[in-house]
C-alpha positions, 0 to 999 in steps of 0.5 A: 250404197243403200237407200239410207245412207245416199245424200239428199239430191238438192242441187237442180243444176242439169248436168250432162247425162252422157258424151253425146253431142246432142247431149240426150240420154241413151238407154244404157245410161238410164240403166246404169242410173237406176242402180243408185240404192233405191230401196225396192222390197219383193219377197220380204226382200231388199232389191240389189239392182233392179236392172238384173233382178228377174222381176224388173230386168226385161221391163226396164229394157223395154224402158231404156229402149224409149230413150233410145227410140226419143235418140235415134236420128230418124226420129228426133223431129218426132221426139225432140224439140229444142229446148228454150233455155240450152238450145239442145235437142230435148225430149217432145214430153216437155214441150209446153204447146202454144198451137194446135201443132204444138199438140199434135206433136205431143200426140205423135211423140207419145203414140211413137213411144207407146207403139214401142210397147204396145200400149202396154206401159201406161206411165211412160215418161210423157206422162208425168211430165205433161202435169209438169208441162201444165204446172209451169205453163201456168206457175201462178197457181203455185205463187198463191202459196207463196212466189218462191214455190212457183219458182221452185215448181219451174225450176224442177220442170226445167231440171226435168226437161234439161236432164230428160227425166222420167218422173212418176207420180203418188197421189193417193192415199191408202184405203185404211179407212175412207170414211174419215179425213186424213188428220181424223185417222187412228195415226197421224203419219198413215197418210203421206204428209209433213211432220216436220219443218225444218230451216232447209225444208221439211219431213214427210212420214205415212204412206201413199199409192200407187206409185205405177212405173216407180221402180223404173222412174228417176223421180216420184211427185208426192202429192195428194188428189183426193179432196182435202178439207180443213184439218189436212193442211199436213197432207196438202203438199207437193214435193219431188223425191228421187227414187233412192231418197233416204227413208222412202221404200217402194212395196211393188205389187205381184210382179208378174214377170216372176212367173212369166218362165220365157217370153214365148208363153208370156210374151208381154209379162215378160216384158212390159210390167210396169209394175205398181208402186205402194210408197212408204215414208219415214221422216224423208226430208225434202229440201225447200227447193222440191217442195210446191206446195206447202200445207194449202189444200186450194193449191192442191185441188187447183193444181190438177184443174185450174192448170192444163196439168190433167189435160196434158198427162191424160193426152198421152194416156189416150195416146197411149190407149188408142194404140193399145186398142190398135194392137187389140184390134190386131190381134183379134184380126190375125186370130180370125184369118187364122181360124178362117172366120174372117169372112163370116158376116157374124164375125165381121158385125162384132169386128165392126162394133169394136171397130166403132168403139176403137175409132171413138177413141181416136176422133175424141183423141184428135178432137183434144187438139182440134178443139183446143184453145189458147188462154191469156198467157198464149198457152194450149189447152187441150178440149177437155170436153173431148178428154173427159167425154172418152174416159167416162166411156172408157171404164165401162167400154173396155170390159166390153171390148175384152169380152167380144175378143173372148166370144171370137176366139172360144176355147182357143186360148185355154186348148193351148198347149202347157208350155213351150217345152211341149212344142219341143220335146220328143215326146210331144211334138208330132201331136202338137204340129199335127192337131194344134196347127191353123189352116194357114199357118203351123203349129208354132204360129198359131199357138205363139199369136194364142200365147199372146191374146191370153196374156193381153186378156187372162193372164195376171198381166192381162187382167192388171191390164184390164183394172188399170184401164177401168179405174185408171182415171179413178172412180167412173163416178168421178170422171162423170163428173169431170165431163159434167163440169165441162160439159156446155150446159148452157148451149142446149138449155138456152135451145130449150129455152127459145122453143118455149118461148116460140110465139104462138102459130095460132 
C-alpha cells in the first residue's frame, strides 16, 4: 500500500502498541511501524520500506534501540513516569514538570537516550515532545483561537504520550525568495499553508523545512516560526500529520549512510544519520481534530513563547549537546594518550580551555532546572536565561571546539590508511601494523579511534554535524535576541542608577 492510497489516520484513541504488560513499546514494533507507505524519494526514487533500504536501515536501529532502552526494566525509573490518565508506565519525554525534580528527571531521561547515540541523533523523540509538553501545560494559548483547538491540542498530546509516539517538527519556510512575505510569493502554495476548508477539516499545499528525524518519526507537527504578518493568516497553522499521510512526500538530503561502505571506516554515518527532511504537500487533508491553530498569526508566534514549548524541547537539545560534547572531549582524551602528548603542558592548556567551554554547557544545563520557576497553573519553566545565554554561544563556541581537535591531532586523521581492506589484505598489512601503530596500542586500535575522530569532524557526516549545531537554534542573531528579551535589564540599570544618584562625599 502507497503514501496515496492509505486512509487518513483521525481517530486519537490509543490503542495498545504491543502485548507487553506494561504496554511500552519495543524497538521491533517501531520498526515494523515504519513500514506503513510513507512516501520517502532518494535517487529520484520511491523508498519500499526504509527499514531495509541501505540509506536508513542501520539509523532506524540505532532509533528503535532508544524504545528499547526507555523499556528495559533497569531503567524505567529513569525513562517512564506513570501516566495521569491510564496509570501505565509512559515514556519520561512526556511528563509535564511541576518541580524542580520533575526537570532533572527530563535532563537524566534525555542524556540516558542521547549517550545511546553519542549525541549524534538530535531530534530524538524527547524532543518534540517537550513543545508538545509545553503546549498542553499551557492549553490557553491555543483556546484564543477558539476552545475546541485547545482541546484538540491536549487531546494529541495524550494520544502522543499514551501511544509513546515519536513526532518531528517542519517549521520553516523554503528559502525561495526571503524578501517577501508569504502570500507576496510568485505562487500561493510554495509555502506550506491551507488552500481549502473543508466541513471535516481542512487541505495543506506548499512546502516546508527541515523535517530533521522525519523518516524515522511516527508524526510531523506542520507549523510556521518565522514571523508572520498580516496577509499570512494561510500559513499560520498547526497541524499533526502522520508520516505516510496521502500527498505528503519526504525529500531527504545526501544521506550519508550510502557512502558509509562499513562501520569500521564510517563508524558513526553508518549509524546514526538522522537524516533531514524537505516536506512537500499536495492538497493533504487534516482532519479538524489535528488541527491547533487555524489561520491566527498571534497563536502561532505565541505558541513558541508564550508557552514552556521552546524551553522544554531545547532542555533536551542541550542535553543532548553536552553529551555529544562529552564524547568530543573523549575522543581528543584517547587520541592524546595514544600519541603520548598527553602530558605535554601545551596539550593540557588547549585541553583545558575546551574543557572550560564543555563545563559551561553543563553548569548553564543544570542552572535550567535550578532556576526554574512555577507559574499560576503550578507548572515548571525552565530558566530561559540559562537556555538562551548557552545557545547564543553555542554557534560561535562549536567551531571553535572542532578546530582545537584539528590542531591536536595534525595530519593524523588524513595519514590513515584508504580503508579497512587495507588492514587486511596481504599485500598491505605488514606495512599497515608496522608504521601505522601508536606507542601504546596497534595498528587497528589506533587507525579505528582516528577512523571515528574524522567521521565526527571531516566526513560528510562530521561536517552536517558541525551545520546542525551552528544554526541549530536558527540564526545567532536570532537566539541573541532571545537572550536580550530575557535577560534582566532592570537589575543592572537600576545598579546604575543608585550610583548616580550617590550623594555627594564632599
Amino acid at each position: 500500500m502507497n503514501a496515496q492510497s492509505k486512509p487518513e489516520m483521525t481517530n486519537l484513541s490509543p490503542s495498545p502498541t504491543n502485548s507487553q504488560a506494561d504496554g511500552l513499546r519495543r524497538g521491533d514494533e517501531y520498526l515494523r511501524s515504519l513500514n506503513d507507505g510513507r512516501a520517502v524519494y532518494v535517487d529520484g526514487e520511491l523508498v519500499k520500506d526504509v527499514t531495509k533500504h541501505p540509506a536508513f536501515a542501520a539509523a532506524t536501529r540505532s532509533a528503535a534501540r532508544l524504545f528499547d532502552t526507555a523499556a528495559a526494566p533497569a531503567l524505567r525509573d529513569r525513562m517512564t513516569f506513570t501516566s495521569p490518565s491510564s496509570g501505565r508506565p509512559v515514556l519520561r519525554a512526556y511528563q509535564i514538570p511541576r518541580s524542580h525534580a520533575d526537570l532533572k528527571a527530563r535532563r537524566l531521561a534525555s542524556e540516558t537516550w542521547s549517550e545511546g547515540t553519542f549525541g549524534m541523533i538530535g531530534r530524538t523523540p524527547d524532543h518534540v515532545s517537550g513543545f508538545f509538553c509545553g503546549y498542553a501545560a499551557v492549553p490557553e494559548v491555543f483556546a484564543a483561537g477558539g476552545k475546541h483547538f485547545a482541546e484538540n491540542v491536549v487531546n494529541f498530546y495524550e494520544h502522543l504520550r499514551e501511544n509513546h509516539m515519536w513526532a518531528t517538527y517542519a517549521i520553516v519556510p523554503p528559502q525561495i525568495d526571503r524578501g517577501k512575505p508569504a502570500h507576496k510569493q510568485s505562487d500561493p502554495t510554495l509555502y506550506a499553508g491551507v488552500v481549502k476548508e473543508r466541513d471535516d477539516g481542512i487541505v495543506i499545499s506548499g512546502a516546508q523545512q527541515l523535517a530533521t528525524g522525519g523518516v524515522i518519526s511516527d508524526y510531523l507537527y506542520l507549523s510556521c516560526i518565522h514571523p508572520l504578518q498580516a496577509g499570512d493568516e494561510n500559513y499560520a497553522i498547526g497541524v499533526a500529520l502522520p508520516m505516510n499521510a496521502a500527498g505528503m512526500k519526504l525529500y531527504p538530503r545526501r544521506p550519508f549512510a550510502l557512502q558509509a561502505t562499513n562501520s569500521f571506516d564510517y563508524p558513526l554515518s553508518s549509524r546514526f544519520d538522522e537524516t533531514d527532511c524537505f516536506v512537500v504537500l499536495k492538497d493533504v487533508f487534516v482532519p479538524w481534530e489535528h488541527v491547533f491553530i487555524y489561520r491566527n498569526t498571534e497563536v502561532c508566534r505565541d505558541q513558541w513563547w508564550k508557552t514552556p514549548s521552546h524551553a522544554y524541547g531545547n532542555l533536551q537539545a542541550q542535553a543532548r549537546y553536552a553529551t555529544k560534547l562529552r564524547f568530543m572531549m573523549g575522543l581528543a582524551k584517547r587520541m592524546n594518550e595514544m600519541t603520548g602528548n598527553d602530558a605535554h603542558p601545551q596539550v593540557q592548556v588547549q585541553m583545558g580551555e575546551m574543557a572550560a567551554h564543555v563545563q559551561l554547557v553543563e553548569s548553564m544545563l543544570e542552572a535550567q532546572e535550578t532556576r526554574a520557576a512555577i507559574d499560576a497553573n503550578g507548572v515548571m519553566w525552565p530558566c530561559k536565561r540559562s537556555l538562551y545565554a548557552i545557545m547564543a554561544l553555542q554557534s560561535d563556541m562549536n567551531p571553535r571546539l572542532i578546530d582545537t581537535i584539528r590542531e591536536l591531532t595534525g595530519a593524523a586523521m588524513i595519514s590513515l590508511p584508504s580503508s579497512l581492506q587495507d588492514l587486511e589484505s596481504p599485500e598491505t598489512a605488514e606495512d599497515i601494523e608496522r608504521y601505522m601503530r601508536a606507542a601504546s596500542t596497534d595498528a587497528r586500535s589506533r587507525i579505528a579511534l582516528m577512523r571515528m575522530a574524522w567521521d565526527f569532524i571531516g566526513t560528510e557526516f562530521g561536517n552536517r554535524s558541525q551545520q546542525y549545531e551552528k544554526f541549530y537554534g536558527g540564526a545567532s542573531f536570532l537566539v541573541k535576541q532571545n537572550m536580550y528579551r530575557s535577560y534582566d535589564f532592570g537589575r543592572g540599570t537600576a545598579l546604575v542608577d543608585a550610583a548616580l544618584n550617590l550623594p555627594p562625599e564632599l
